[in-house]
C-alpha positions in Angstrom: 0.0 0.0 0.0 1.9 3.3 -1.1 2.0 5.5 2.2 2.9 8.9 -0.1 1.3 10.8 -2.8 2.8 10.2 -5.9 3.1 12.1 -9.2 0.9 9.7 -11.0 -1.5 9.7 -8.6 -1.2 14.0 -8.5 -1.8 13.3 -12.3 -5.2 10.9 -12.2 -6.6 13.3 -9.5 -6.2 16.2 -11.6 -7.7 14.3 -14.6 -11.1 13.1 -12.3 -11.1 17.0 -11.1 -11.3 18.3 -14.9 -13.7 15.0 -16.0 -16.2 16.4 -13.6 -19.6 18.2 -14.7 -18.9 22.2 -15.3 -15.7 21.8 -13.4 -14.6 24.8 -15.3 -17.5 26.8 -14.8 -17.6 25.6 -10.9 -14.0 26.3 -10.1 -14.3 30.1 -11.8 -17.1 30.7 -9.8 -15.4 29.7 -6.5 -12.3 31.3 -7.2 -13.7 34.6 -8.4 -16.6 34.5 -5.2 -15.9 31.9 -2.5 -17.2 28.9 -1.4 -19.9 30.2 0.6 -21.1 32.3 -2.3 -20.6 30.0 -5.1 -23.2 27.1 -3.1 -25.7 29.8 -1.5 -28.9 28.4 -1.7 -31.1 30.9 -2.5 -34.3 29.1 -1.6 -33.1 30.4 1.9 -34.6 33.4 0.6 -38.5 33.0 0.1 -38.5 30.4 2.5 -37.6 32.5 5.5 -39.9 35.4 5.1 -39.7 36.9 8.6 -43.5 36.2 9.7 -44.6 34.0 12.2 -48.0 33.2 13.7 -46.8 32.9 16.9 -44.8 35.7 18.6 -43.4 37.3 21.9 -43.5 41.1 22.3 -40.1 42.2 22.4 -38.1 45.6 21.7 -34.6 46.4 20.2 -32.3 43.9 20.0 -28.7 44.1 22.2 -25.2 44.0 21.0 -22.1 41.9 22.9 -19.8 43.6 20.4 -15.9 42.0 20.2 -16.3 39.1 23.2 -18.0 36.1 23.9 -21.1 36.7 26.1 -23.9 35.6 24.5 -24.6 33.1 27.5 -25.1 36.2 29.5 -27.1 38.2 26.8 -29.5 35.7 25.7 -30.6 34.9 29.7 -30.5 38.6 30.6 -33.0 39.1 27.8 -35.7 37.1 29.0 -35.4 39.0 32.2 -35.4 42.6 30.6 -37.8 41.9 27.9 -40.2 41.4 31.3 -38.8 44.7 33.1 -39.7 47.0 29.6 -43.2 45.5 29.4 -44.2 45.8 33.3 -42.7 48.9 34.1 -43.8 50.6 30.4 -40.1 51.4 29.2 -39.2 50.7 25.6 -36.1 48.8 24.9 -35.2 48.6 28.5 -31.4 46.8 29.2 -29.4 45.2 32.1 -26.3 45.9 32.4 -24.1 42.7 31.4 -21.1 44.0 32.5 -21.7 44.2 35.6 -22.3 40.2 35.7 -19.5 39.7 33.5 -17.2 41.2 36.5 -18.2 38.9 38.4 -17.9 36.4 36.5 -14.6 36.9 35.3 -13.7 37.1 39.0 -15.2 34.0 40.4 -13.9 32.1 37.1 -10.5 33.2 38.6 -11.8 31.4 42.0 -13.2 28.7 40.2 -9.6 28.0 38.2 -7.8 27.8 41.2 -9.6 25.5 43.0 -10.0 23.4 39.8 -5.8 23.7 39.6 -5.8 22.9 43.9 -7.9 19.9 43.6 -5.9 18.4 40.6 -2.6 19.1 42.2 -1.6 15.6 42.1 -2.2 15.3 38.5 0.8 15.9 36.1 0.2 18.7 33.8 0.0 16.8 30.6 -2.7 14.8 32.3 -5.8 15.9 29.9 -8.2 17.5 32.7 -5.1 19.5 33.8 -4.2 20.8 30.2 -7.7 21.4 29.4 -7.8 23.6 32.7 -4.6 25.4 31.4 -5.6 26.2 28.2 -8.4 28.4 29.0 -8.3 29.9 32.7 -10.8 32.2 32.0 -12.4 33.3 28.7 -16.1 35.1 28.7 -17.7 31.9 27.2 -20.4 30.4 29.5 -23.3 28.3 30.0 -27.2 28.8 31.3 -25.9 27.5 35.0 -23.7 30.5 34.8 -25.9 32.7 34.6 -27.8 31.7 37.0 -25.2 31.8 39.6 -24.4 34.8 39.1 -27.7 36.8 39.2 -28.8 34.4 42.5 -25.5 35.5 44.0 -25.1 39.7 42.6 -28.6 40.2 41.3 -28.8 42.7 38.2 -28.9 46.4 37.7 -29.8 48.0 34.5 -27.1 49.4 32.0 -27.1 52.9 32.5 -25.9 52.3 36.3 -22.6 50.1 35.1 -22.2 50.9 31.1 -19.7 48.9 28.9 -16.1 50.2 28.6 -13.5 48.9 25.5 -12.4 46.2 27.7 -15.8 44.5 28.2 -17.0 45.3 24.9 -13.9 43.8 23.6 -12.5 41.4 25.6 -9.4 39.9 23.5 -6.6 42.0 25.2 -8.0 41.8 29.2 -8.9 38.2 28.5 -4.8 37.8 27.3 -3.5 39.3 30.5 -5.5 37.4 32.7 -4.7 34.3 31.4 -1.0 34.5 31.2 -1.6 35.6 35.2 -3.7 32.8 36.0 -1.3 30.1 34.2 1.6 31.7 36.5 -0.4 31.3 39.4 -1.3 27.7 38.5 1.5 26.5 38.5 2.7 28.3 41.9 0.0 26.8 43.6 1.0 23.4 42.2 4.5 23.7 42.8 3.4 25.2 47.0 1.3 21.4 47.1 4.1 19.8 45.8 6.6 21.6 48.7 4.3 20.1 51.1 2.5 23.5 51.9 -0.6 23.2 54.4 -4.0 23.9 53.0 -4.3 27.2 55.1 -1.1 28.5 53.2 -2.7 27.5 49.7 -5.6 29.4 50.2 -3.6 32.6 51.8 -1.8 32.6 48.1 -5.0 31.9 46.4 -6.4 34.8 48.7 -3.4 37.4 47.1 -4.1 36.0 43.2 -7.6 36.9 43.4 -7.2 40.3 44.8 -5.1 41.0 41.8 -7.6 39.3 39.1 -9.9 42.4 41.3 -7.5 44.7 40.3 -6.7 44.1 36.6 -10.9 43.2 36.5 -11.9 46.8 37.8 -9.3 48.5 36.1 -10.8 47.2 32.8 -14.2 47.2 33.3 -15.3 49.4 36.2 -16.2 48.6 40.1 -19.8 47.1 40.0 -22.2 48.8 42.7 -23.0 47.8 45.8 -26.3 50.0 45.6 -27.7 52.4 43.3 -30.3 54.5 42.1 -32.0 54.5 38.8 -34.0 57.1 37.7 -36.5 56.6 34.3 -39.4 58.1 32.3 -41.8 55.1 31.4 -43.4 55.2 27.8 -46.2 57.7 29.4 -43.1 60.1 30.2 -44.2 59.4 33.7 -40.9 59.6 36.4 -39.7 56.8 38.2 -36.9 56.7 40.7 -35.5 53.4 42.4 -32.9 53.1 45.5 -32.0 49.6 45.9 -29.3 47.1 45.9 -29.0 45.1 42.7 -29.4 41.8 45.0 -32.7 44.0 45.8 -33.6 45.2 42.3 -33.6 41.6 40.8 -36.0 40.2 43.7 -38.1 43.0 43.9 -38.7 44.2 40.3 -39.1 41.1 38.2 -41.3 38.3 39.0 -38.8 35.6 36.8 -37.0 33.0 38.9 -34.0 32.1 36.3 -33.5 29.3 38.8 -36.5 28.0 38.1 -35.6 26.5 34.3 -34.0 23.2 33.5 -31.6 23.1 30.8 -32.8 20.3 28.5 -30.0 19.1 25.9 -30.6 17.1 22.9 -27.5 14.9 22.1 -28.4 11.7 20.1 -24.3 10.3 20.7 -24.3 7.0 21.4 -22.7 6.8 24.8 -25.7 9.3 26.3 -29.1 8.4 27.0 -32.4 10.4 26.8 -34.0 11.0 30.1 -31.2 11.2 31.6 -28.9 14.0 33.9 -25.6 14.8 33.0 -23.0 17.4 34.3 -19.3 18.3 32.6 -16.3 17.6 34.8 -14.5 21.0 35.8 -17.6 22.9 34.1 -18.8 26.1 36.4 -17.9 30.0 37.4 -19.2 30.1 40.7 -18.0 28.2 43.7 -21.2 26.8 45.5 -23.3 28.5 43.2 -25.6 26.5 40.3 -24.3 23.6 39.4 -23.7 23.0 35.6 -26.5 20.5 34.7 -28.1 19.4 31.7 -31.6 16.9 31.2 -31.2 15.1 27.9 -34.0 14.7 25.7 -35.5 13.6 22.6 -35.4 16.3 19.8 -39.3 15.6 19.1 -39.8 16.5 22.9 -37.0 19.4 22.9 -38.7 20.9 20.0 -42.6 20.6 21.5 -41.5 22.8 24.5 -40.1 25.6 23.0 -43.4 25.5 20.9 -45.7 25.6 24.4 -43.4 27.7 25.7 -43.5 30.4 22.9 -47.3 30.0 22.9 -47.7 31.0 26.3 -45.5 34.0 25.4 -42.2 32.7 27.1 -38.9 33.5 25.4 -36.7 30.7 25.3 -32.3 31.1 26.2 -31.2 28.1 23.6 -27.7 27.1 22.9 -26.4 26.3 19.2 -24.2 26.1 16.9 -24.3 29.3 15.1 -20.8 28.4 12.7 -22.9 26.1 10.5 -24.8 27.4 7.4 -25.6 30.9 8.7 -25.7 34.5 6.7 -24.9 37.0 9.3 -25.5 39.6 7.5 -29.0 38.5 6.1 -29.9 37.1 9.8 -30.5 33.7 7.9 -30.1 29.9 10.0 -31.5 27.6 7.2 -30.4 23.5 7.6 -28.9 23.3 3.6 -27.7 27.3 3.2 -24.3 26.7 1.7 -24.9 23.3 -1.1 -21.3 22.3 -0.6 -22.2 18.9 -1.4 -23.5 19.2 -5.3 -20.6 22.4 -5.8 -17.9 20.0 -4.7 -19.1 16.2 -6.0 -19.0 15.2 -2.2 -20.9 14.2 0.5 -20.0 15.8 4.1 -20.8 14.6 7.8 -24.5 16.1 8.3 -25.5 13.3 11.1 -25.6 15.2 14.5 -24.3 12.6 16.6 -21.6 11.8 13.9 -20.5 16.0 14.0 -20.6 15.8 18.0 -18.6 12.5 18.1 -15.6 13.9 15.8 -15.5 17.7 17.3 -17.4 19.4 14.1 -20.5 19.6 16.4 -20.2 21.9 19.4 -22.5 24.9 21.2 -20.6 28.0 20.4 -23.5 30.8 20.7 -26.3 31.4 22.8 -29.5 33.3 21.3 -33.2 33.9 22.1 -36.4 32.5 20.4 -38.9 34.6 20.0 -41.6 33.1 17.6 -42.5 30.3 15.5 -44.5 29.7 12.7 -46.7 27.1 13.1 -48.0 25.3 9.8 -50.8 22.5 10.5 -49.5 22.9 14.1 -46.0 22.1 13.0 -43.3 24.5 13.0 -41.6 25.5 10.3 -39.5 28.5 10.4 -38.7 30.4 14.2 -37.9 33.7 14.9 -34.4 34.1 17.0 -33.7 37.2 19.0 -29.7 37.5 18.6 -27.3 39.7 20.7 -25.3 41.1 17.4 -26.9 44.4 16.7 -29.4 46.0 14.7 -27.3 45.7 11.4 -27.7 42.0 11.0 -30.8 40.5 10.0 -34.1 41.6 10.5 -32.9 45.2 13.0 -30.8 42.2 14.6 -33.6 39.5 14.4 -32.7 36.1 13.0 -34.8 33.6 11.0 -34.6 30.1 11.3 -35.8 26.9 9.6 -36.4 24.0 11.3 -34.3 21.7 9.6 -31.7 23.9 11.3 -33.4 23.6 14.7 -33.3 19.6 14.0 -29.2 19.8 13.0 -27.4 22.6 15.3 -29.8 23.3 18.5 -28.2 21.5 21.2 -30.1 22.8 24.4 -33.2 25.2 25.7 -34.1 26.3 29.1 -37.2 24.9 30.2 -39.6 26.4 33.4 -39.8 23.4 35.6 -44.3 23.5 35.7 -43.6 22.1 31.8 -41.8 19.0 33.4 -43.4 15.5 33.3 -42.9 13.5 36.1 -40.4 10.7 35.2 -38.0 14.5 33.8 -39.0 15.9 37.4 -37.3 12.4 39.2 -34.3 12.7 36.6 -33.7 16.8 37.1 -33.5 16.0 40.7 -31.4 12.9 40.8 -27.6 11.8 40.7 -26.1 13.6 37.3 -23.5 11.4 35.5 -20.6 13.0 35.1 -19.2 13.8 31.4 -15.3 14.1 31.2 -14.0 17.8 30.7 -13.5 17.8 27.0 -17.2 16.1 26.0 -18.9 17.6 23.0 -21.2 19.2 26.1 -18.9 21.0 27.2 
């Protein structure tokens, strides 16, 4: 069996290439526009008109600019989304950076007691590398979220606005990490030494107060208490002293403990009905625990139906990377016909994609509506955290073949639960290693 690529074989590849249909025709049109462009299905087009029979009243869309908090943006929406409608003010926000401090800092917490607990490990060990290779980065999960509003509440934007750092978060998210690797491996190398617990955590004590430091200087000091003053949509005034611990419990009747995070991963070495958590997965120390219920898509996909009819938006998690047109606002399951362009036939089985690393939840978003044909959906109306310029004034629109392929999870209220997911939810949760397609 010949082990290297020959010249003969260079020679028959070349000659199958130009014995395909058009190849001359197809290869000047991807040379001159790009894949994406040459295999654009345009049926994308007519097919997501964005109407839908069934939608939530919502305002202006928000905009997480250069970083990676759309975790944070898609579950403070469904809480201010409630604020603007009860208290009558139009395109009300919450302040996400004043969560994302916190959640920067108790990552930092969060890292080194990850780094304390695997001590013992050697770093090439793969939980310890995976550990070291992102500290703390702004990505996040539902759980997050959670444990961070339980624990700091929310205030609304105007009291903590964005600065370049949180609005772009490359360069802060660089020097923390380099800082957080250093300290790593001091704590390791202080276990090692033989050092007692209570001089572990003294160190740990001194790291964090500097992740304060390098956290405040780039994105502001959160409040401890505040007062916000508004004109409702009546131009009526409204003034509010409180705490944002205060302002959460007192102005908004949502309970974002209150969801379950269904998944929907058909792998083979995962079960429906069943609870699973990621090893190492989590920002706050004693807060929410990273949990997910898995499901079957049929029953995934019912609930954020029920749930948009009784005018609940829905956080879900997907994978936004696959056959999207930012700039059109379009999800549609076959955008980009690689396949018939190229004479080939990719990996489009979801469990397939999640099994070799092409699968994987990289963007959090909002639904918002569905259109219901016969009572089955088939198009749904995504509230995305990008901006006005993309799509519909920063409304997405997408078909449910996509919804099938590249949705991996939605929070759920737990009154939607049946019984037997009631028992599972509150159950042992089986533990996924740290680099599972979940994570």
């Amino acid at each position: 069996m010949s082990k290297v690529i020959t010249a003969a074989q260079i020679a028959a590849y070349a000659q199958e290439t130009q014995a395909q249909p058009a190849a001359a025709v197809l290869a000047g049109a991807v040379q001159k526009n790009g894949i994406y462009a040459a295999s654009y299905n345009h049926t994308s087009t007519s097919a997501l008109d964005p109407t839908f029979s069934v939608e939530v009243d919502t305002g202006a869309v928000s905009n997480q600019k250069h970083s990676g908090r759309c975790w944070l943006f898609a579950a403070l929406n469904m809480l201010r989304h409630e604020f603007a409608k009860t208290h009558q003010v139009k395109d009300f926000e919450l302040s996400q950076n004043y969560d994302s401090f916190y959640d920067r800092l108790e990552k930092a917490n969060w890292f080194y007691e990850q780094i304390i607990a695997s001590a013992d490990l050697p770093k090439t060990d793969r939980k310890v590398a995976k550990l070291l290779a992102a500290p703390d980065d702004d990505g996040g999960q539902w759980s997050y979220a959670v444990a961070l509003t339980q624990k700091y509440g929310v205030v609304p934007k105007s009291v903590m606005p964005e600065t370049t750092s949180s609005e772009a978060t490359t360069q802060y998210s660089n020097v923390l990490n380099t800082k957080l690797r250093k300290d790593a491996i001091a704590l390791r190398q202080m276990i090692h030494e033989g050092a007692g617990a209570a001089a572990v955590d003294a160190k740990k004590q001194e790291f964090l107060a500097e992740v304060y430091r390098i956290t405040a200087y780039a994105f502001g000091e959160p409040p401890k208490e505040f007062t916000y003053q508004y004109r409702d949509d009546k131009q009526e005034f409204h003034t509010i002293h409180t705490t944002p611990q205060e302002f959460l419990k007192n102005e908004f009747k949502q309970d974002l403990g209150d969801y379950v995070c269904f998944a929907s991963d058909p792998q083979s070495d995962k079960s429906y009905n069943t609870l699973y958590t990621v090893d190492t997965q989590g920002n706050v120390v004693g807060g929410t625990p990273m949990r997910l219920l898995n499901v079957a898509p049929d029953r995934l996909k019912a609930l954020c139906v029920q749930l948009l009819q009784d005018n609940t938006p829905i956080w879900f998690g997907c994978d936004v990377t696959e056959n999207m047109d930012r700039v059109a606002g379009t999800l549609y399951g076959n955008l980009y016909d690689t396949d018939n362009l190229f004479g080939i036939q990719v990996n489009r089985d979801k469990a397939l994609r999640l099994d070799t690393g092409q699968g994987m939840v990289s963007h959090a978003m909002t639904l918002t509506g569905v259109d219901l044909v016969g009572g089955q959906p088939t198009k749904w109306k995504v509230e995305n955290s990008w901006g006005d310029k993309n799509g519909h004034k920063g409304y997405f629109t997408m078909d449910d073949a996509w919804f099938d392929a590249y949705v991996y999870e939605a929070v759920i209220p737990t009154k939607y639960m049946t019984a037997a997911e009631t028992e599972a939810w509150h159950g042992e949760a089986h533990v996924l290693p740290a680099w599972d397609a979940l994570d």
